[in-house]
C-alpha positions as CSV (number, residue, x, y, z in Angstrom):
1,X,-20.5,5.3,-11.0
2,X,-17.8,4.3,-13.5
3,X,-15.3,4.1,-11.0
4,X,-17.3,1.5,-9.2
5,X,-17.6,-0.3,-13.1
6,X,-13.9,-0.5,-13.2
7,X,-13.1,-1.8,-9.9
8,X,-16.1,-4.7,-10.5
9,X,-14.4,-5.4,-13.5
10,X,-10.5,-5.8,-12.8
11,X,-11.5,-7.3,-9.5
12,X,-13.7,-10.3,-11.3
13,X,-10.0,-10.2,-14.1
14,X,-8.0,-10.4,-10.4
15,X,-9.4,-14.0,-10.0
16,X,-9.1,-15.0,-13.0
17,X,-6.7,-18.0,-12.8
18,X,-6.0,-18.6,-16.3
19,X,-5.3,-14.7,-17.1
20,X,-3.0,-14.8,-13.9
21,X,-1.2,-17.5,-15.2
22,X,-0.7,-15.6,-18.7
23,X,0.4,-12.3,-17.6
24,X,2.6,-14.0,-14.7
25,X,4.6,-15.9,-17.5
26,X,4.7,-12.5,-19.8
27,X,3.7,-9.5,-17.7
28,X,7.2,-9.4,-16.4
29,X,9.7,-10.8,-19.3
30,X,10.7,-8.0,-20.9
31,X,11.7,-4.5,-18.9
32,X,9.8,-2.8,-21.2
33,X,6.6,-4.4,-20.2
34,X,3.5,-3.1,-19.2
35,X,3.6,-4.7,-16.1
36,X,6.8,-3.0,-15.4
37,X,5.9,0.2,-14.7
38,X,4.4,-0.2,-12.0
39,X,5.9,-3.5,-10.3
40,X,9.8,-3.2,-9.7
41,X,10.1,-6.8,-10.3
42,X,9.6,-10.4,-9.7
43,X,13.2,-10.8,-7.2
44,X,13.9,-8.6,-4.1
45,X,17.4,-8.1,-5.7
46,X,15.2,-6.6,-8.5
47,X,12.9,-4.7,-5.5
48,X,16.1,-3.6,-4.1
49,X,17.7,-1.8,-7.3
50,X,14.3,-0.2,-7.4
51,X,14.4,1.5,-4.3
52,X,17.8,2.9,-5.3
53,X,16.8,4.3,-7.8
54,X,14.1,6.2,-6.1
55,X,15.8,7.3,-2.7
56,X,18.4,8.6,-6.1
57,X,15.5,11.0,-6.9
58,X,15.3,12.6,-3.3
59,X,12.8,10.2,-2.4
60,X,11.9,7.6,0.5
61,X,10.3,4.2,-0.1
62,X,8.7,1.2,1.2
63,X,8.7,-2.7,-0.3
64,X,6.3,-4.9,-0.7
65,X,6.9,-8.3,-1.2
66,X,3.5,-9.1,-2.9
67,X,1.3,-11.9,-2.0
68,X,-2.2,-12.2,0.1
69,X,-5.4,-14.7,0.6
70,X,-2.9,-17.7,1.4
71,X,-5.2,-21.0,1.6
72,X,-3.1,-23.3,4.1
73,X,-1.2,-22.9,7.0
74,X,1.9,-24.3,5.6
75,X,1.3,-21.2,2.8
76,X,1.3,-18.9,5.4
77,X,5.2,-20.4,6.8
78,X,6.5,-20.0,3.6
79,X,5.3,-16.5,2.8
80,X,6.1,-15.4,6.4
81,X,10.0,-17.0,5.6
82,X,10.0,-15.5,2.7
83,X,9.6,-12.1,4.4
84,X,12.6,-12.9,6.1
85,X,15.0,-13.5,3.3
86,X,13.6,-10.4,2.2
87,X,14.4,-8.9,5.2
88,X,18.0,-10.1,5.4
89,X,18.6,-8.9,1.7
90,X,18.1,-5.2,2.9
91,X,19.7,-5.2,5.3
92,X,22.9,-5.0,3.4
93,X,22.1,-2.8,0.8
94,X,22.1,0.2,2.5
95,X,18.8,1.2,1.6
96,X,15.6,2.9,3.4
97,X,14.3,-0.1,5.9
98,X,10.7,0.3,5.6
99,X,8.3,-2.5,4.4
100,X,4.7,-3.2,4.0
101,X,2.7,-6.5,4.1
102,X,-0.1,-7.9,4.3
103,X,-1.6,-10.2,7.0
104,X,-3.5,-12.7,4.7
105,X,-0.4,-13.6,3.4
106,X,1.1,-14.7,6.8
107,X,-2.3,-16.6,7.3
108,X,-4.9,-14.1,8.5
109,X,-7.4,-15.9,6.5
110,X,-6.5,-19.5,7.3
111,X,-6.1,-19.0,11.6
112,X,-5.6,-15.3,13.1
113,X,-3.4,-16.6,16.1
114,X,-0.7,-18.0,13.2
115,X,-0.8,-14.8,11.4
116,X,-0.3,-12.8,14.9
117,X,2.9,-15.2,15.4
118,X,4.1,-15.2,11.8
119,X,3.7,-11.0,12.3
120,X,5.7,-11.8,15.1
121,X,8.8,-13.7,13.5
122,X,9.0,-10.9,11.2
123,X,9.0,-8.0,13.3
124,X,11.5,-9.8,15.4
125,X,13.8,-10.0,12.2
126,X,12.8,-6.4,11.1
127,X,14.6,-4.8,13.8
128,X,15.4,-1.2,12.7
129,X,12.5,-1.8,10.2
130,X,9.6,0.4,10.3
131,X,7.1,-2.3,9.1
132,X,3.1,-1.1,7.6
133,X,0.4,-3.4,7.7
134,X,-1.6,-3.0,4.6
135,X,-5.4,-3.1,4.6
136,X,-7.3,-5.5,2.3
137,X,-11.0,-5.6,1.9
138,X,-13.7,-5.0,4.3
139,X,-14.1,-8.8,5.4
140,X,-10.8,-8.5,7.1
141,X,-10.6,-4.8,8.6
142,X,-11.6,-5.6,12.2
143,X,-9.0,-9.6,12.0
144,X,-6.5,-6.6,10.9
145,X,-6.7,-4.2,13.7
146,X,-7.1,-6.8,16.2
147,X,-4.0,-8.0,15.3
148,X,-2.5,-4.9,15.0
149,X,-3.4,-3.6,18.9
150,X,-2.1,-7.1,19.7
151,X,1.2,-6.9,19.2
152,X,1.6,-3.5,19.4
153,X,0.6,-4.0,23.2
154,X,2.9,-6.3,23.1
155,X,5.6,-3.8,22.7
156,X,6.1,-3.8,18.9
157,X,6.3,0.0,18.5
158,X,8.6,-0.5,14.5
159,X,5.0,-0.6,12.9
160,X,1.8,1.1,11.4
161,X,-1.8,0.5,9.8
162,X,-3.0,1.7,6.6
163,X,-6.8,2.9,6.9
164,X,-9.3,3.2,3.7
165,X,-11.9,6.4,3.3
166,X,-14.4,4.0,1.4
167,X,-15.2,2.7,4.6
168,X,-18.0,3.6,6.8
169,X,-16.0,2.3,10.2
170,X,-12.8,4.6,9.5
171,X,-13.9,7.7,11.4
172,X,-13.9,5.5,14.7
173,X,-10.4,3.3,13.6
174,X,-8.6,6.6,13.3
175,X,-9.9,7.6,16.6
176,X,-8.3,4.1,17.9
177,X,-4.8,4.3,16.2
178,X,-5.0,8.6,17.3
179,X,-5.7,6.8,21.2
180,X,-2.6,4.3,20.9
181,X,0.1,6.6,19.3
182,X,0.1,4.4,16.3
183,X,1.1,6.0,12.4
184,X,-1.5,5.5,9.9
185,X,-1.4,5.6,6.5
186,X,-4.9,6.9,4.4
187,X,-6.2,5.9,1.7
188,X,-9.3,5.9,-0.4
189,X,-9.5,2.0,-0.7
190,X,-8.6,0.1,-3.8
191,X,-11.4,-3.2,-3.1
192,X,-15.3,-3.2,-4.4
193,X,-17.1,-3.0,-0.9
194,X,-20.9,-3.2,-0.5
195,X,-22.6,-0.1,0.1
196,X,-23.8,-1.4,3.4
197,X,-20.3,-0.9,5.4
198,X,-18.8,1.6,2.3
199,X,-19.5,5.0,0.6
200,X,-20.2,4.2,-3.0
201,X,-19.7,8.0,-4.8
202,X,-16.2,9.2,-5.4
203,X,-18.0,12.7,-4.0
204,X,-18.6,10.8,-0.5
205,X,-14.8,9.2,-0.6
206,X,-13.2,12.2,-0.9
207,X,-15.2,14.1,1.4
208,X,-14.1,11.3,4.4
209,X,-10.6,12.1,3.0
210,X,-10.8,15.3,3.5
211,X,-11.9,14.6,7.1
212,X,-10.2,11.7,8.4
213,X,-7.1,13.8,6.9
214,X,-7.6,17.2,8.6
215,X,-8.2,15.2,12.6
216,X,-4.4,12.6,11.8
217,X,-2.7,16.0,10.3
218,X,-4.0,17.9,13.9
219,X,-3.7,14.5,16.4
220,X,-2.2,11.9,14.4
221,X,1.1,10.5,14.7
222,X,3.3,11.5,11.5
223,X,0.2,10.1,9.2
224,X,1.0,9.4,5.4
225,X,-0.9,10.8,3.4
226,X,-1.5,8.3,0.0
227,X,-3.5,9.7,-2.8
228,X,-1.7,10.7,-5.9
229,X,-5.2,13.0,-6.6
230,X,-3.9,16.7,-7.0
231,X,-6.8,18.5,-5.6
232,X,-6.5,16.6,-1.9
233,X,-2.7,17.0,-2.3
234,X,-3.3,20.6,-2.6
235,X,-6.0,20.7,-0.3
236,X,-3.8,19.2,2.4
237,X,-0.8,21.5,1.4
238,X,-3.2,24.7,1.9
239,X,-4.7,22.8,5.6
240,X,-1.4,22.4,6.7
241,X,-0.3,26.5,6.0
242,X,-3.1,27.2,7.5
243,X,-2.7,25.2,11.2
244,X,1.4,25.8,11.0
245,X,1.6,22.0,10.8
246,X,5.5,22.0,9.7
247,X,6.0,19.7,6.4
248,X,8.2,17.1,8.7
249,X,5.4,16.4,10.9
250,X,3.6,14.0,7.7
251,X,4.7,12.7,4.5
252,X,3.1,11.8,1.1
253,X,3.0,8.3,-0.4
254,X,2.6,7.8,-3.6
255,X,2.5,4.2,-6.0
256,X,5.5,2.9,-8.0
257,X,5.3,4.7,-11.3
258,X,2.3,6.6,-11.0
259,X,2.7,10.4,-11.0
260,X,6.8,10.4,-10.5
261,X,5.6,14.2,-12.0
262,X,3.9,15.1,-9.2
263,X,6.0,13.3,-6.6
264,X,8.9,15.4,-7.9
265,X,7.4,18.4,-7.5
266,X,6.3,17.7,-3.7
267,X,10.0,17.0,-3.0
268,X,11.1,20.0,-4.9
269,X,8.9,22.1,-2.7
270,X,10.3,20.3,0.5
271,X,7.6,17.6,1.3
272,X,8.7,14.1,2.3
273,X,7.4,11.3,-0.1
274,X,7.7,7.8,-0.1
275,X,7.1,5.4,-3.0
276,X,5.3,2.4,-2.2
277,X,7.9,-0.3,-4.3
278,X,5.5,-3.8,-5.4
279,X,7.6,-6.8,-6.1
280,X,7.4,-10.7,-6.4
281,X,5.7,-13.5,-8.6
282,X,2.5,-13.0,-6.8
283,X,1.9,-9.2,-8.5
284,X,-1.2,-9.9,-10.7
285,X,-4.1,-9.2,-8.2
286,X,-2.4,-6.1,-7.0
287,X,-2.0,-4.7,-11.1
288,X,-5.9,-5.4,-11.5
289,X,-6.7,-3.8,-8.2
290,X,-4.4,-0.6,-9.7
291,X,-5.8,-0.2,-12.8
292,X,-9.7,-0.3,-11.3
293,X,-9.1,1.8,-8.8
294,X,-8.4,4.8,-11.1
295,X,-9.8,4.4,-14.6
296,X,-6.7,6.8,-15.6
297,X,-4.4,3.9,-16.0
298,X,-6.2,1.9,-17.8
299,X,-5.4,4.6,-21.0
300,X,-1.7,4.7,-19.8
301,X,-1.2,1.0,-20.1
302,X,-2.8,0.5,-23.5
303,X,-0.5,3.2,-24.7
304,X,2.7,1.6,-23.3
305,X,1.8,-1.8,-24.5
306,X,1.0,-0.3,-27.9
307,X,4.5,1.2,-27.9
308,X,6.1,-2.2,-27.1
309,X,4.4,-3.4,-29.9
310,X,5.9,-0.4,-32.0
């Protein structure tokens, strides 16, 4: 149950608007900064010289321009033109074309038929792009997919969905991506859920991994696989032997600086991985929701700011 302890208590820091407005005026300063390990930056320019340097190291990426829960409508507008500059930035710089967002932040929360337009304007920009519509907490799962089916029967085909093995639902939303041909990226869900729609024990989380992972590997649609855990990594190394399922048919995703170890090896041994690359001002909610999520790097932060301090 500590892992539930730690996401309960980075998610009540995550709201914290004082604490936000600290780390948001220091997190970032210095490149040395905690922060810094794990966000690229606060500009896409910075986002941008990030990605370089990981496609450098054999590997693929995706951006994030970070930002979610907008409150207004005219929030939404900005954050979905803000998508665009970052779109127009890339498309320059010769890099990977792959970005993930989420749909709060183009107004999911304020009016669902704005954030299905705003989606819109940016896939419409994004062409070329593959574009991955991230999850965020349980409240929102079904507003998500909804949105998702829309406008991918609406022809937009550049995009996937990012599903969470916390949840009770997920069996039956893998089903409905598997059914539409759409790519799905798995995780085990970074937000404190109730037990009523979410499996509480890390035991039971994994386990749904395990699952949800074997029936995308055998009837997905090149799923990602996202966990940066080392026994499902090799767990879905030995499945994949096993059913002959050739290492281009899926791909690993792992976070900005977490386990560059491990995603080194996996490219050494001829996997695919892509690094999921956070950037922008709004990049305090996502840090708390990191460091709860695996108690881990919690001790790797305190070390590195202790060495700044050094």
């Amino acid at each position: 149950m500590l892992d539930n302890a730690s996401k309960a208590f980075f998610h009540l820091l995550a709201k914290s608007t004082t604490l936000k407005n600290i780390t948001s005026r220091y997190g970032m300063r210095r490149p040395t900064s905690f922060a810094r390990r794990f966000i690229a930056g606060e500009t896409v320019e910075e986002a941008i010289e990030a990605a370089r340097a990981v496609e450098a190291r054999g590997l693929m990426q995706t951006l994030d321009f970070l930002g979610e829960g907008v409150t207004s409508l005219e929030e939404a507008q900005a954050a979905s033109n803000d998508y665009l500059h970052v779109i127009d930035a890339i498309l320059p710089a010769g890099i990977g074309r792959n970005l993930s967002l989420k749909l709060t932040q183009l107004g999911l929360g304020v009016d669902r038929a704005v954030a299905t337009d705003n989606l819109r304007r940016v896939l419409d920009r994004a062409d070329g792009f593959f574009v991955r519509i991230d999850m965020e907490s349980s409240a929102f799962t079904a507003s998500t997919l909804q949105v998702f089916e829309t406008v991918w029967d609406q022809g937009y085909r550049q995009l996937g969905v990012v599903l969470q093995s916390d949840l009770r639902r997920t069996a039956a939303d893998v089903e409905r991506m598997i059914a539409l041909g759409a790519r799905v990226r798995l995780v085990k869900g970074a937000y404190r859920e109730p037990a009523t729609v979410a499996f509480q024990r890390k035991s039971e989380v994994d386990e749904n991994y395990r699952r949800l992972l074997e029936r995308l590997l055998t009837a997905g649609h090149y799923p990602a696989i996202a966990t940066h855990d080392p026994t499902i990594i090799e767990y879905a190394r030995r499945f994949t032997a096993a059913q002959g399922i050739d290492a281009n048919a899926f791909e690993f995703q792992m976070l900005y600086g977490i386990r560059r170890d491990l995603q080194a090896k996996l490219v050494a041994d001829g996997y695919g991985v892509r690094v999921y690359i956070p950037f922008g001002r709004q990049w305090f909610p996502y840090f708390m929701r990191r460091l709860g999520e695996r108690p881990a790097n919690i001790g790797f932060v305190l070390r590195g700011v202790a060495r700044d301090r050094g």
